[in-house]
C-alpha positions in Angstrom: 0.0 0.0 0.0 1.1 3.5 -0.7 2.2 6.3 1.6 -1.7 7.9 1.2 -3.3 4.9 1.3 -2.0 4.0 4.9 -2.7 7.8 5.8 -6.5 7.3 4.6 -6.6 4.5 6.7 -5.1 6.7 9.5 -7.5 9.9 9.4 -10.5 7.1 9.0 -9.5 5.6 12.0 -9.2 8.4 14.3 -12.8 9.8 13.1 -14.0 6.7 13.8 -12.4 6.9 17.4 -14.0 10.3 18.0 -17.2 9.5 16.1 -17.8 6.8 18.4 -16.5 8.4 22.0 -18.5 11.6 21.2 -21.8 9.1 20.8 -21.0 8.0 24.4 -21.3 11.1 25.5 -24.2 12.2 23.1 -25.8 8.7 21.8 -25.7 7.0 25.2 -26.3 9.4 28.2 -27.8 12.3 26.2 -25.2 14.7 26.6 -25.3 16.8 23.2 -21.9 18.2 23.0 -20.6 20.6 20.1 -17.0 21.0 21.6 -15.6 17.6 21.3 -12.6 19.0 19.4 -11.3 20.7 22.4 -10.8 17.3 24.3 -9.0 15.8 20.9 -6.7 18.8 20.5 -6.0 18.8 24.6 -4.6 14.8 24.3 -3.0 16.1 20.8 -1.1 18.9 22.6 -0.5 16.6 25.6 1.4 14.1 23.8 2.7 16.4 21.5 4.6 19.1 23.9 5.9 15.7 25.9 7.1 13.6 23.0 8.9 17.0 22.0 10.5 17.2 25.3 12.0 13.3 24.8 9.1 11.2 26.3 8.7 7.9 24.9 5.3 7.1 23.1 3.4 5.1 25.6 3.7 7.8 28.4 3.1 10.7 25.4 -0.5 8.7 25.1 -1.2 8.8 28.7 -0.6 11.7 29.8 -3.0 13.2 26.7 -5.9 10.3 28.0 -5.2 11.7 31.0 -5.1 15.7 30.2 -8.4 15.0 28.1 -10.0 13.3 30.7 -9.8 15.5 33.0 -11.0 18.4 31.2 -13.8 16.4 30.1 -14.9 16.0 33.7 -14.7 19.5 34.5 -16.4 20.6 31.5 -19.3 17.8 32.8 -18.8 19.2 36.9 -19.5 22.4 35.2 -22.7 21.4 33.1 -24.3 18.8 36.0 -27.1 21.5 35.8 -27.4 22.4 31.9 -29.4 20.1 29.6 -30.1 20.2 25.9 -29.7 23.8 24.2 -27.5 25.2 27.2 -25.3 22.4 27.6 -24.5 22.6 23.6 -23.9 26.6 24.1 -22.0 25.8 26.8 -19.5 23.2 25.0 -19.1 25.4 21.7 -18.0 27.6 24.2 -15.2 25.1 25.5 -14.0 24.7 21.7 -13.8 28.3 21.2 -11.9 28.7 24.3 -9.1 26.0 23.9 -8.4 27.2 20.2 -8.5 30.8 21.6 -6.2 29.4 24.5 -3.8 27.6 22.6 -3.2 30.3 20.0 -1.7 32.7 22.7 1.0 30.1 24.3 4.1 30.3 23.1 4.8 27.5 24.8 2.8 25.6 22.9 3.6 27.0 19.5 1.3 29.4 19.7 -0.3 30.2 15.6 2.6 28.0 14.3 1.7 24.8 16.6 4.2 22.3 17.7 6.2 20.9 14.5 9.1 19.0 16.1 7.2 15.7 17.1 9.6 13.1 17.2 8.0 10.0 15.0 6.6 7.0 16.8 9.5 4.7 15.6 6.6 2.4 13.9 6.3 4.0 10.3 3.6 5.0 8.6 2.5 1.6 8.1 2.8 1.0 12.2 1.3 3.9 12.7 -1.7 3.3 10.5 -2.4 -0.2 12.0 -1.8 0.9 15.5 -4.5 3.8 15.1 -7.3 1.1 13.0 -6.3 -1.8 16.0 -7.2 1.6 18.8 -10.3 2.3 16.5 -11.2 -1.2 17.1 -10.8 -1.6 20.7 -13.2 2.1 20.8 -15.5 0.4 19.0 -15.4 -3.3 20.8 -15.3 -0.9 24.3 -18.4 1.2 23.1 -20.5 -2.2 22.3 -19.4 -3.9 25.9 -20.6 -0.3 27.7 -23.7 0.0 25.7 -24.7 -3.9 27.4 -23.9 -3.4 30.5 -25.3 -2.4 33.4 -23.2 1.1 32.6 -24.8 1.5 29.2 -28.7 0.5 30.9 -27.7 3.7 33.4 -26.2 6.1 30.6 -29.9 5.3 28.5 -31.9 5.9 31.5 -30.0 9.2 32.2 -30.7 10.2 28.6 -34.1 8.9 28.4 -35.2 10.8 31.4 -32.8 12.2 34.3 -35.5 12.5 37.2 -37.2 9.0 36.2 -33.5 7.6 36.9 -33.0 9.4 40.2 -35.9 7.6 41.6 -34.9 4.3 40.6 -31.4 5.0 42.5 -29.2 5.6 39.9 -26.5 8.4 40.4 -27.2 11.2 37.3 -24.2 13.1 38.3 -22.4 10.6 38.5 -23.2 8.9 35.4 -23.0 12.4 33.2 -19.3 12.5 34.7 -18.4 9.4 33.8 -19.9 9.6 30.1 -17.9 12.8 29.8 -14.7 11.1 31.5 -15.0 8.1 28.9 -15.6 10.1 26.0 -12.9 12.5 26.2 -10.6 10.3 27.3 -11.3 8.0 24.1 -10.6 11.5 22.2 -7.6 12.2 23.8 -6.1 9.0 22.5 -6.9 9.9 19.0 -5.4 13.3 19.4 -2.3 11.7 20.4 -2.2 9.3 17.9 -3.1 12.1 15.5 -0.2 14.4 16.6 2.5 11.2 16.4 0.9 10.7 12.7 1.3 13.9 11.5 4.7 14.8 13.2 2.9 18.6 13.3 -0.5 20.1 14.4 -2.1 23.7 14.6 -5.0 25.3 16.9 -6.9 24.8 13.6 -6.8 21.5 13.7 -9.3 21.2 16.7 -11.5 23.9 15.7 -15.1 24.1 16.2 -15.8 22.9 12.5 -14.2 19.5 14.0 -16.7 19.2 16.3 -19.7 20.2 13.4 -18.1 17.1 11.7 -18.1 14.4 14.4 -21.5 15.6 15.0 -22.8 15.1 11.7 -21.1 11.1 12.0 -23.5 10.6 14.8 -26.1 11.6 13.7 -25.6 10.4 9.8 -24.6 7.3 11.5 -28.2 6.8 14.1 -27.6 8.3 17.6 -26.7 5.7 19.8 -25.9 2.9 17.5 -21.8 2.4 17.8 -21.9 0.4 14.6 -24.1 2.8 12.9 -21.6 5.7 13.8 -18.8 3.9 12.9 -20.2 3.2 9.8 -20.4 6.9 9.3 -17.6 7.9 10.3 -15.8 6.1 7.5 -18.3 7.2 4.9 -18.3 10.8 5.3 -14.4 10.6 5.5 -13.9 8.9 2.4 -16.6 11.2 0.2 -14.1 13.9 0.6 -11.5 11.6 -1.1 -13.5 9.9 -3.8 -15.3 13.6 -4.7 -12.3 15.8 -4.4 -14.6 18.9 -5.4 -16.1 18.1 -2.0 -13.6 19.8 -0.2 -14.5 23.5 -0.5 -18.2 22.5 0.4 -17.6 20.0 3.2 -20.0 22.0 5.6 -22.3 22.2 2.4 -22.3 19.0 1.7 -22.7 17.3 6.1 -25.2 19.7 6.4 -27.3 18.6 3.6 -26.5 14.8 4.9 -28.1 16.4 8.0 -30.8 17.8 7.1 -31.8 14.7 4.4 -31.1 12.2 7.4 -33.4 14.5 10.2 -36.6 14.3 7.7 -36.1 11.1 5.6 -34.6 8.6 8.1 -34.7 9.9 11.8 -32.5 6.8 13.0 -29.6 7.6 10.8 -27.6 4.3 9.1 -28.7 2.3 11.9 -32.6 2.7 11.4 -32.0 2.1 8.0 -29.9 -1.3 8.7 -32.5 -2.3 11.0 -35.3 -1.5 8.7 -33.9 -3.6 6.0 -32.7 -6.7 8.6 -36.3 -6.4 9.1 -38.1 -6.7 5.8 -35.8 -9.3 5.0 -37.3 -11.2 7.9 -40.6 -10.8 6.5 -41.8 -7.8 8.3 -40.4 -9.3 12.4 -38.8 -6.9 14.8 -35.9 -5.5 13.7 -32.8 -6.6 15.8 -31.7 -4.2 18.5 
């Protein structure tokens, strides 16, 4: 495989990463969060800044799971008490802050970014398999949560926050740890991300990230990891198969959105099911 082949492969994996952490977040406990971006760019910047100062790669990753993490659980401290509308103001307002932050530290490249990232030492051959075997772990993670008794709590959160407060279960709790989980996943891919490229920039992470990841859920069926992932990979290969797609990128998700919103409500999933079910002969669609 060529050099752009194996960084396809790359880029789709890391989507699919923050694709399907952002649908813990949004998909599972009903969290709708439009500043996912910040949490990727805090692990990318983690890693980045350490790897530059001689850290090996395995602590680089850590530390930006860690760094993410916990700014994803202040961020969800700080929203216990926000729901819908706010809570999305409320995270644009987290991306727009990081990129605003990031830009004004020298120490951090400021504008120019940080472009002396040691490589990873694997090629971009290692690197593209190690970031598709993390993608797959997200995605195996994201299916064990969603059946356990952790996913049955983030759906009853979502579904209805004082219902589950009488049946016992901890919202704040919960909301935290969707947060915590999410950004953490996110942080990996940053890292990952910044070890790829060798280079990254505060525009990197913007808020037009976060539009994008959106879009995957959404495309892909709130709530179904398979669905999301499926997105994921769909909307980042259009851009390569339809080059012309590239100046109109917003254009072209938001058009996906608005088709997917009035045709087919439960995004690639519904329509999956929908079909598993008239195959069937018309029986309930698998969950």
């Amino acid at each position: 495989m060529s050099a752009y082949a194996y960084s396809v492969l790359a880029i789709i994996g890391i989507n699919v990463m923050l694709a399907v952490s952002l649908n813990m977040i949004t998909g599972f406990c009903g969290q709708f969060s439009l500043g996912h971006a910040a949490f990727y760019g805090a692990g990318a910047y983690a890693a980045a800044s350490l790897a530059a100062s001689g850290l090996p790669v395995v602590p680089a990753l850590l530390a930006g799971i860690v760094v993410a993490a916990l700014l994803g659980a202040v961020v969800g401290f700080a929203s216990l008490r926000l729901r819908h509308d706010f809570l999305a103001v409320t995270t644009i307002g987290v991306s727009f802050l990081f990129v605003g932050f990031v830009r004004k530290q020298a120490w951090l490249g400021a504008e120019m970014g940080i472009s002396r990232i040691p490589p990873s030492g694997l090629g971009s051959e290692g690197n593209a398999l190690l970031i598709l075997a993390c993608a797959l772990a997200t995605i195996g993670l994201s299916l064990y949560v969603n059946r356990s008794w952790m996913g049955f709590s983030f759906r009853a959160v979502g579904d209805d926050e004082d219902a589950a407060r009488t049946v016992g279960i901890s919202v704040t709790a919960y909301k935290l740890a969707a947060f915590t989980l999410g950004t953490g996943i996110a942080g990996l891919a940053g890292g990952l991300y910044a070890y790829f490229t060798q280079f990254i920039v505060p525009d990197s992470f913007g808020f037009l990230v976060s539009v994008m990841l959106m879009a995957m859920v959404v495309i892909g069926g709130t709530g179904s990891t398979l669905g999301v992932a499926a997105a994921a990979v769909i909307l980042t290969l259009l851009p390569e198969f339809f080059r012309f797609m590239n100046d109109y990128r917003l254009l072209v998700f938001g058009a996906l959105l608005v088709l997917v919103v009035r045709f087919a409500p439960g995004g690639l999933a519904g329509i999956g099911r929908a079909a598993i079910a008239r195959a069937r002969g018309g029986g309930a669609a698998p969950q």
